[in-house]
C-alpha positions as CSV (number, residue, x, y, z in Angstrom):
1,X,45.9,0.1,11.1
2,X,47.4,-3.3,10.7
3,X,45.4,-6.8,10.1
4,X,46.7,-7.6,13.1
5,X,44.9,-5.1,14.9
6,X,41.6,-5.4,12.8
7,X,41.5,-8.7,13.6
8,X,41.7,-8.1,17.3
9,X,39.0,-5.5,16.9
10,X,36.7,-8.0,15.6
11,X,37.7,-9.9,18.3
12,X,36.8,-7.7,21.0
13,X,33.3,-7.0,19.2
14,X,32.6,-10.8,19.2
15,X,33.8,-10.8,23.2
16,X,31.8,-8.0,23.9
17,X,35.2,-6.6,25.6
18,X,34.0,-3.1,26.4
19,X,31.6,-4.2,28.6
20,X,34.3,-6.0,30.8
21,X,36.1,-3.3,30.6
22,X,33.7,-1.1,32.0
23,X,32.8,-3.6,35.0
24,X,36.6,-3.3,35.7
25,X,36.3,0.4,35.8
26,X,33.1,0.2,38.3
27,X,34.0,-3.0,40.1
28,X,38.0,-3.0,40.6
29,X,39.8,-5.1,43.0
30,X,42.2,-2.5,44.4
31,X,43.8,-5.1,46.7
32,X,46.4,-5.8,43.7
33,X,49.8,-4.0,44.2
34,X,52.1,-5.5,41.3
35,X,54.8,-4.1,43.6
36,X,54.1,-6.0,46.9
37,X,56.6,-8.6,46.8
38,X,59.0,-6.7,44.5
39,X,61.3,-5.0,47.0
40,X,64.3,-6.5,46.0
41,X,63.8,-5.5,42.6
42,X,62.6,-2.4,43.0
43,X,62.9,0.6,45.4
44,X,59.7,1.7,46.7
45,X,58.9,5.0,48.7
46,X,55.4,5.3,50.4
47,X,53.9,8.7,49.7
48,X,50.3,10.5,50.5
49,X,48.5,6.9,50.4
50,X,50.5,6.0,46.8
51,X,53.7,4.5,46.4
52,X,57.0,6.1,43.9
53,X,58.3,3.1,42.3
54,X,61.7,3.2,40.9
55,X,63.1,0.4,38.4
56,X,66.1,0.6,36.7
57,X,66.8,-1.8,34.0
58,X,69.8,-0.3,32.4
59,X,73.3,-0.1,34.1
60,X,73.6,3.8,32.9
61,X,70.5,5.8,32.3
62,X,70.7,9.2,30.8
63,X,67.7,10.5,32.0
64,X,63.9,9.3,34.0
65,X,60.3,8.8,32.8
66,X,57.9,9.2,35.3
67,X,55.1,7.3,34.0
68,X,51.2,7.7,35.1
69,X,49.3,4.5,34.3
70,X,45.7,4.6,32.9
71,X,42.8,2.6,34.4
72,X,40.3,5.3,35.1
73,X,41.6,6.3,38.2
74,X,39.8,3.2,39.4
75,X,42.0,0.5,38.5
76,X,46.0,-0.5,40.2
77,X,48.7,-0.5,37.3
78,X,48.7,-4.1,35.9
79,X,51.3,-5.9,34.4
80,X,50.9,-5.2,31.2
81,X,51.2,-1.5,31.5
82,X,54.5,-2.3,33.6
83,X,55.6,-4.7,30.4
84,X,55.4,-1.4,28.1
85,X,56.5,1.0,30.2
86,X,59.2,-1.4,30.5
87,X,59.9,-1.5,27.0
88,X,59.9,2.5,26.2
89,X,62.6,2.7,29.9
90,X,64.6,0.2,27.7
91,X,64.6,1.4,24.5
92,X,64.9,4.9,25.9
93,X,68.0,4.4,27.8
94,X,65.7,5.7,31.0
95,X,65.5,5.3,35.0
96,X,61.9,4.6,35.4
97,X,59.6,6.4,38.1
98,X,56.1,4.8,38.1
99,X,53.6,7.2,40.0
100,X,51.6,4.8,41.5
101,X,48.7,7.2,42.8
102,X,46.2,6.6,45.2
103,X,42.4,5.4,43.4
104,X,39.0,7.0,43.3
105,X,36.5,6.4,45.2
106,X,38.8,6.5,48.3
107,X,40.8,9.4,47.3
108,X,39.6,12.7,45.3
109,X,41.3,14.5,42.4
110,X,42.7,16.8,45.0
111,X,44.6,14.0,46.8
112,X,45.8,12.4,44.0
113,X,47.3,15.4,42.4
114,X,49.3,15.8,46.4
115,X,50.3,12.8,45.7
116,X,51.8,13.5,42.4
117,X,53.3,17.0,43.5
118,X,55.0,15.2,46.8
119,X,56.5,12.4,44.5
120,X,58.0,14.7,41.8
121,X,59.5,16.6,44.8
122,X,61.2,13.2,45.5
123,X,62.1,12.6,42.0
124,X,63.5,16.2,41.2
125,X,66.0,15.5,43.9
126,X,67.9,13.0,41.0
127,X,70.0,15.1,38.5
128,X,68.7,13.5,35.4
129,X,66.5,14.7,33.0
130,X,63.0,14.1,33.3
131,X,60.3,13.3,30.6
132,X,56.7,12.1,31.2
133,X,54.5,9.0,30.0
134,X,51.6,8.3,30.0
135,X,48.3,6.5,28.7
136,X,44.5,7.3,28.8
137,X,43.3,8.4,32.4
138,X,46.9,8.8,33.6
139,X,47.6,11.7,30.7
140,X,45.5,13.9,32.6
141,X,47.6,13.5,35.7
142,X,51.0,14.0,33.5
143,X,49.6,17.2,31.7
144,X,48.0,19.0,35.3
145,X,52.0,18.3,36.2
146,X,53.7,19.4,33.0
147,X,51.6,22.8,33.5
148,X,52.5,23.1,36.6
149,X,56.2,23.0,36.7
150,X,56.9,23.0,32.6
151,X,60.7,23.9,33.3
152,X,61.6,21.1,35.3
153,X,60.3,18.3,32.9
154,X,62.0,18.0,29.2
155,X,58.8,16.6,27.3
156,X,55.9,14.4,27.7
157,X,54.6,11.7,25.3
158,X,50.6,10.5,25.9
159,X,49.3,7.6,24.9
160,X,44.9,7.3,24.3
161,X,44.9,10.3,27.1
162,X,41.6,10.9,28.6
163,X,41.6,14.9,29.1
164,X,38.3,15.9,29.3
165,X,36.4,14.9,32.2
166,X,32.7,15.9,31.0
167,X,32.3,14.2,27.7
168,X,28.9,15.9,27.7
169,X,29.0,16.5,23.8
170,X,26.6,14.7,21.2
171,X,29.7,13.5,19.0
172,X,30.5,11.5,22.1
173,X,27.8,9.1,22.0
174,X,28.5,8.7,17.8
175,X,31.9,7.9,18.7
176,X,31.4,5.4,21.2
177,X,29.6,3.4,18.2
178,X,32.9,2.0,16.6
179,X,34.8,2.4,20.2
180,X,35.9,-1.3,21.0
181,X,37.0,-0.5,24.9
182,X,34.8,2.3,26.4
183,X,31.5,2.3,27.3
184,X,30.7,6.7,27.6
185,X,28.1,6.1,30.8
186,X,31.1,4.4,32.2
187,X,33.5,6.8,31.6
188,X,31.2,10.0,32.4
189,X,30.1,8.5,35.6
190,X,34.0,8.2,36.8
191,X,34.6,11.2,35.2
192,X,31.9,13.2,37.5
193,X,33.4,11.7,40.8
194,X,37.1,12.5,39.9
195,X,35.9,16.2,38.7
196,X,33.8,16.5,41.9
197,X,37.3,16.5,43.9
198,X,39.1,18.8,41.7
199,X,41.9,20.8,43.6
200,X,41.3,24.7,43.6
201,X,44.2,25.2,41.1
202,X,43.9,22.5,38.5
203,X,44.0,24.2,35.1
204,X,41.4,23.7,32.2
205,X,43.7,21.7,29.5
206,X,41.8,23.3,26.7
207,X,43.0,26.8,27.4
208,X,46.1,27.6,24.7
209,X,46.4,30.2,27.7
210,X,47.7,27.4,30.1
211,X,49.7,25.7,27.7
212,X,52.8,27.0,28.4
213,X,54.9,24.0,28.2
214,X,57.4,22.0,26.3
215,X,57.5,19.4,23.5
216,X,55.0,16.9,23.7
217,X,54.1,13.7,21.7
218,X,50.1,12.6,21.5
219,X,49.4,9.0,19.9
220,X,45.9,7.8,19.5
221,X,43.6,6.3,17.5
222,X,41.0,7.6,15.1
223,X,37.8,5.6,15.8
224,X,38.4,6.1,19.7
225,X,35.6,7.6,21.7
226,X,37.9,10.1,23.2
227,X,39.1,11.2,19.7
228,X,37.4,14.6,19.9
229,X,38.9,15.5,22.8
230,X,42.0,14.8,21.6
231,X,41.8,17.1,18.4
232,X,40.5,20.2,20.8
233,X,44.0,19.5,23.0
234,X,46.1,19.3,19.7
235,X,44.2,22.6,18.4
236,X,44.5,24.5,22.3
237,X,48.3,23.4,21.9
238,X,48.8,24.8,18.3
239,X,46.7,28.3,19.8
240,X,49.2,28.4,22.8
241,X,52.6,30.3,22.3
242,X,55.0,27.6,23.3
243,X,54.3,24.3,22.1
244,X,53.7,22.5,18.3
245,X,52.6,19.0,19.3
246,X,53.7,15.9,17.5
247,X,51.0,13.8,16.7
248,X,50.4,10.2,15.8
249,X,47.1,8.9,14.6
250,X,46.2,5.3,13.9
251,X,43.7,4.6,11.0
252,X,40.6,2.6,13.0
253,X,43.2,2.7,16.0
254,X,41.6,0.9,19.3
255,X,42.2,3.1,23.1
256,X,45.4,1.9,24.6
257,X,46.6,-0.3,21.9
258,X,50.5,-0.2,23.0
259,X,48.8,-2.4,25.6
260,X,48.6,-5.2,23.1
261,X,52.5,-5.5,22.3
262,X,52.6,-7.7,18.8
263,X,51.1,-4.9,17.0
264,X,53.2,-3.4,14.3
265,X,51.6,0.2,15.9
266,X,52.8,-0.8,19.5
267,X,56.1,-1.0,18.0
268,X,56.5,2.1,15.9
269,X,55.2,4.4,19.1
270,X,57.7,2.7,21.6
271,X,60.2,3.6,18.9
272,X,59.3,7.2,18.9
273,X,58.7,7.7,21.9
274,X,62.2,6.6,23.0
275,X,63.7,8.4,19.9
276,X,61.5,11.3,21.1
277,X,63.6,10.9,24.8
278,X,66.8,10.7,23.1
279,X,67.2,14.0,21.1
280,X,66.1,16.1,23.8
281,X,69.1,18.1,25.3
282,X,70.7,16.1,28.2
283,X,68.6,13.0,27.7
């Protein structure tokens, strides 16, 4: 990892940032809709209680990223998750589709995920090629998708995903030691209401069985909390008959640190994840 980034981790130790992150997580004001006012500069289509979200910031695109924001399923996208997905739509050359699902507590898993089916239906209806992003709690709404209709979407890149749901093992709670941003009670305690309102057909990620999918790009960092989890994906995806994953791993990387755009690490993955975009066929 960079100075730049140890010196923020000592920054958010001294700030005590994970534990405004977690009151975010419990506490979030859902009334914010970045997209409100934006009708003129984007075009917005009302679906199951979320919102599609289209932008397009180049005059030509060669293909479309739906992107599924993180924020625990609690919190609205904010601006600096637009500002990166942004950056990748740029650099990629892409149309940009921002899933804007509806939140937990409100809404279950289940709605969520009719959400996401009914606005890929709308975006499937555009000829262009279609690749996924997505970061921490949004990844596991990207992957349910990619499983679900692998031959429509070209690849998927995740960013800190949060896959597993449970987190029940010990090697959780010695992770969340050096984790800067998430607090495990926090995360477990969202985690049981969003698994409580699972849909009957939502497939277990850790499965090589289920895996039957295209290219896919991981990025994360190595003294996350939710590292563990990410090594049993990466291992189900190199068990499963289809995939070989390619992964990126940040020495003493913090969750979500595209999120902090400076970074010499927040650079090189918006850089390979556009690349990544860009050599698939018809991208």
């Amino acid at each position: 990892m960079s100075f730049m980034a140890r010196r923020l981790i000592k920054q958010f130790k001294n700030e005590d940032y994970k534990k405004n992150v977690a009151h975010s997580f419990l506490h979030p004001n859902q009334k914010i809709n970045l997209f409100r006012d934006g009708k003129k500069k984007y075009q917005i289509n009302q679906i199951n209680s979320g919102q599609l979200v289209t932008i397009d910031l180049v005059k030509n695109p060669t293909n479309q990223i739906i992107y599924f924001h993180g924020g625990a399923f609690t919190v609205p996208m904010n601006t600096d998750q637009l500002e990166m997905i942004s950056k990748i739509g740029t650099a990629a050359n892409s149309r940009i589709r921002i899933f804007d699902f509806p939140l937990l507590p409100k809404y279950s898993a289940a709605e969520i995920m009719d959400f996401v089916m009914a606005a890929f239906n709308k975006v499937t209806a555009d000829p262009l090629p279609i690749f996924l992003v997505a970061d921490s709690a949004g990844a596991a709404l990207a992957v349910q998708l990619f499983m679900k209709v692998p031959t429509k979407i070209k690849g998927a890149s995740l960013i800190s995903p949060w896959l597993d749901m449970r987190l029940d093992e010990a090697e959780f709670v010695e992770r969340e030691k050096s984790d800067v941003m998430l607090d495990l009670k926090t995360l477990k305690l969202i985690g049981d209401q969003f698994a409580a309102g699972l849909p009957s057909d939502w497939q277990d990620v850790f499965n090589p069985d289920n895996l039957n999918i295209g290219d896919l790009q991981i990025f994360y960092g190595d003294n996350e909390l939710l590292t563990p989890c990410n090594l049993r994906f990466i291992q189900a995806l190199k068990k499963s008959a289809s995939v070989m994953p390619d992964v990126t791993s940040f020495k003493d990387g913090f969750h979500d640190y595209t999120l902090w755009f400076k970074l010499p690490e927040t650079r090189k993955t918006v850089k390979e994840i556009a690349a990544f975009i860009k050599d698939r066929h018809g991208a």
